[in-house]
C-alpha atoms as a printed R data frame, in Angstrom:
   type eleno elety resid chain resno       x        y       z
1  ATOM     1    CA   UNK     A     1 -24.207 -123.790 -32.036
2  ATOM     2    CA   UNK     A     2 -25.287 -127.118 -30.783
3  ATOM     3    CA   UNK     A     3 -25.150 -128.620 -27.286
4  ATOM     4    CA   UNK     A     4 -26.473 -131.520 -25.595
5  ATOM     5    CA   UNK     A     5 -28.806 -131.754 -22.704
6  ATOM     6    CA   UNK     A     6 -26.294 -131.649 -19.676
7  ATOM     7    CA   UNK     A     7 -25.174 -128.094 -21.422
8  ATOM     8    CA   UNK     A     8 -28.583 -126.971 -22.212
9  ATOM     9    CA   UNK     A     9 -29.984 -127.787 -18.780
10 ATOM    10    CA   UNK     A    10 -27.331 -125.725 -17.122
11 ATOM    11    CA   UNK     A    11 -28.027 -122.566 -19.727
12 ATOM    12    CA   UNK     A    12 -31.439 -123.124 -18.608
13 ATOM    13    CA   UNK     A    13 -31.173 -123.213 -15.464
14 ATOM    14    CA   UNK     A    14 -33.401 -126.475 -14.667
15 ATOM    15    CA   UNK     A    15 -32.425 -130.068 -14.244
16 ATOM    16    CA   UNK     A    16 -31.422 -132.397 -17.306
17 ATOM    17    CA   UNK     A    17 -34.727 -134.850 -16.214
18 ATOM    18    CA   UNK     A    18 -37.229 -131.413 -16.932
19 ATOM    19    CA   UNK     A    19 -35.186 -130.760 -20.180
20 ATOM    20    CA   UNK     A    20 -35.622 -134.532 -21.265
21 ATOM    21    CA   UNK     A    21 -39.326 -134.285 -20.262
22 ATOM    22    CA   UNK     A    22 -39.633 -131.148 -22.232
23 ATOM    23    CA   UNK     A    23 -37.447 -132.486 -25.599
24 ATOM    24    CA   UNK     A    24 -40.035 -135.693 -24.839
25 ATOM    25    CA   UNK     A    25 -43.084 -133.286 -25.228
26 ATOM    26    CA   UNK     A    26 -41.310 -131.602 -28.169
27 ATOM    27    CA   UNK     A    27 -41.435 -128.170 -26.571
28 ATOM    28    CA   UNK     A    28 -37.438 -127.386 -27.443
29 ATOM    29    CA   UNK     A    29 -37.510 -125.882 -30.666
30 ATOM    30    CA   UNK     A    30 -35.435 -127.164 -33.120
31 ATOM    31    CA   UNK     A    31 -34.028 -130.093 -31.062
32 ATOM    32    CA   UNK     A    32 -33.805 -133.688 -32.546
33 ATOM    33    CA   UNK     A    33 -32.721 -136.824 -31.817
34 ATOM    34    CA   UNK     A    34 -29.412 -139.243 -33.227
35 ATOM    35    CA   UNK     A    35 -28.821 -142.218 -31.630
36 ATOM    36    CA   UNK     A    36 -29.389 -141.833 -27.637
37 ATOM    37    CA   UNK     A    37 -27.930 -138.256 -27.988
38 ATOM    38    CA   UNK     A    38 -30.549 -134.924 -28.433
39 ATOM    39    CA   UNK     A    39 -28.766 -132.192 -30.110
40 ATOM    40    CA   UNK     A    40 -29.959 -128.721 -28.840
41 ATOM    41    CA   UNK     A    41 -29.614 -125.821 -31.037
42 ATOM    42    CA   UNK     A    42 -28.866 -122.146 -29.588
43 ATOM    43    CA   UNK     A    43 -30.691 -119.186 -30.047
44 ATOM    44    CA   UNK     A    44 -29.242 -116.511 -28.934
45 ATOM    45    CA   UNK     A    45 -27.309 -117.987 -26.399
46 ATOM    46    CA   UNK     A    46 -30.020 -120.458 -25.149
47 ATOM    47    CA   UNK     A    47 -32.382 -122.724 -26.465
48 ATOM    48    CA   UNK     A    48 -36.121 -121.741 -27.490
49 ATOM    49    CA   UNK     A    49 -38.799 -123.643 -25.191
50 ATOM    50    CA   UNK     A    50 -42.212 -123.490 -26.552
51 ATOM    51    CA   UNK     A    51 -44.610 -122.315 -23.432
52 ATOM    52    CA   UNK     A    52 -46.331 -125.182 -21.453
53 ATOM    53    CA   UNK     A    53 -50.721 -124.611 -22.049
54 ATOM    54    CA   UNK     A    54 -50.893 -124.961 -17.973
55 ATOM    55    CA   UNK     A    55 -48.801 -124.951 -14.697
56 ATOM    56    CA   UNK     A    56 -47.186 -121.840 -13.368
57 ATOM    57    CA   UNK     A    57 -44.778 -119.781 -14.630
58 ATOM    58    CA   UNK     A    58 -41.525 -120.772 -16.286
59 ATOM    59    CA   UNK     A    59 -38.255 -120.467 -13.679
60 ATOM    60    CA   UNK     A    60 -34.865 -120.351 -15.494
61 ATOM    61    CA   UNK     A    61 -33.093 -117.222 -16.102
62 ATOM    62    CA   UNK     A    62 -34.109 -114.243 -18.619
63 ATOM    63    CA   UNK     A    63 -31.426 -111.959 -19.831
């Protein structure tokens, strides 16, 4: 399944600016780009974001 960012954000947890900065740094697996639109695809349930190399701790939800 694929879902945009307003979607994805709220799956996530997080605001749709930190998604778009994190689709910007390429760290949403599998997402690309048509038009102005990202497409988002789900992995079980949510979509895969590649861990950041500094900062704390990641804050949306875990099953």
């Amino acid at each position: 399944m694929i879902v945009g960012t307003t979607e994805a954000a709220q799956i996530l947890n997080i605001s749709t600016a930190r998604l778009r900065v994190l689709l910007i740094q390429g760290r949403v697996e599998g997402a690309y780009k048509t038009g102005k639109m990202w497409l988002i695809p789900l992995f079980n349930g949510k979509p895969l974001i590649k861990p950041g190399k500094r900062g704390p701790q990641p804050r949306w939800r875990n099953p």
